[in-house]
N, C-alpha and C positions, 0 to 999 in steps of 0.2 A: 326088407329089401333096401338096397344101397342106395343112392341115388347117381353117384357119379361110380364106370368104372375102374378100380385102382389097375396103377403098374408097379411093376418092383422099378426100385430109384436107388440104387444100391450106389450111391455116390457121399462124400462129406460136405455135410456144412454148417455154418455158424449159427447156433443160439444166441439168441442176447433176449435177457429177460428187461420188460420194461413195463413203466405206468401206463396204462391205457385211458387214464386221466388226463395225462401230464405230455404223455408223447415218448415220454424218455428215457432213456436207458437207467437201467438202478439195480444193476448187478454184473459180475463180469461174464463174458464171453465166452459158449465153449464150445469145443467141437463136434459133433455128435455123425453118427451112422446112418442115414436115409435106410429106409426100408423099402416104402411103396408111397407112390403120389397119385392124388388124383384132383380135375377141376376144382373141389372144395377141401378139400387138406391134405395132409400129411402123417406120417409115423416113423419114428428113426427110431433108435438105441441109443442107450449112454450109461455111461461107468455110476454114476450116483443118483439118489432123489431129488427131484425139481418140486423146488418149495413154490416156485412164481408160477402165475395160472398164464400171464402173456408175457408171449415174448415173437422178439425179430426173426425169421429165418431169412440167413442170407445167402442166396442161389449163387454156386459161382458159375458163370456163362462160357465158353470158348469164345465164342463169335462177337460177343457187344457186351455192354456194362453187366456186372450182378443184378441179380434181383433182392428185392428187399419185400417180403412179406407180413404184414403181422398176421400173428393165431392165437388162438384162443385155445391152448389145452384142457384136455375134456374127460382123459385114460392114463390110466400107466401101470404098466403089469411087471412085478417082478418076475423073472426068467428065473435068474440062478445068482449065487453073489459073485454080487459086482455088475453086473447087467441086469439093465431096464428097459423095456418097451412103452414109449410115451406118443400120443397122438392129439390131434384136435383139429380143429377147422380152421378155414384161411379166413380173417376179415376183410383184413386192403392191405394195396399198397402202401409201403411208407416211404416219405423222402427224407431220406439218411442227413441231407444239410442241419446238423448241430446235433444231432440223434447222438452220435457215439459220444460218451464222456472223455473228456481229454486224458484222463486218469486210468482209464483201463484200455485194454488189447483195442484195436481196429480190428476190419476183416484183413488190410493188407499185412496186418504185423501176424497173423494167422496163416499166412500165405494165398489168403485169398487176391485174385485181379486189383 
């Protein structure tokens, strides 16, 4: 049995794989498909295999700043090629102050807020 109820979250947002030692980013940025959220994590789509077990999700907002999540991936099911279904649990929040590396995508250069 679940513990939190999911919803479908059928929105985009940004991956960033990063050390959960270190805090920091340590690969590049990609876009990925929301499927369903709920209080303790997540599951989206995406075009390739995810080598990194953590990474950032970053919520784009209407109303006030992004969210910035870490998680811990935990699943991943091939679909069909070229599509992947990957999920895992939320840990904390993160404050993005020095988080992105100067050398890859931000979320604004993603089109993200």
């Amino acid at each position: 049995m679940r513990r939190w109820q999911r919803v479908r979250y059928h929105h985009s947002v940004l991956l960033t794989p990063f050390d959960e030692t270190f805090g920091k980013q340590v690969g590049a940025s990609i876009v990925v498909d929301g499927r369903d959220i709920s209080v303790g994590g997540f599951s989206f789509r995406h075009l390739e295999p995810l080598a990194e077990r953590f990474v950032v999700v970053t919520f784009p907002m209407e109303t006030t700043d992004q969210v910035y999540r870490a998680m811990r991936l935990s699943w991943c099911r091939f679909l069909q090629r070229g599509i992947y279904e990957s999920g895992g649990k939320f840990l904390h929040n993160v404050n993005v102050d020095g988080f992105f590396s100067s050398n890859t995508i931000s979320p604004k250069q993603h089109g993200f807020p």
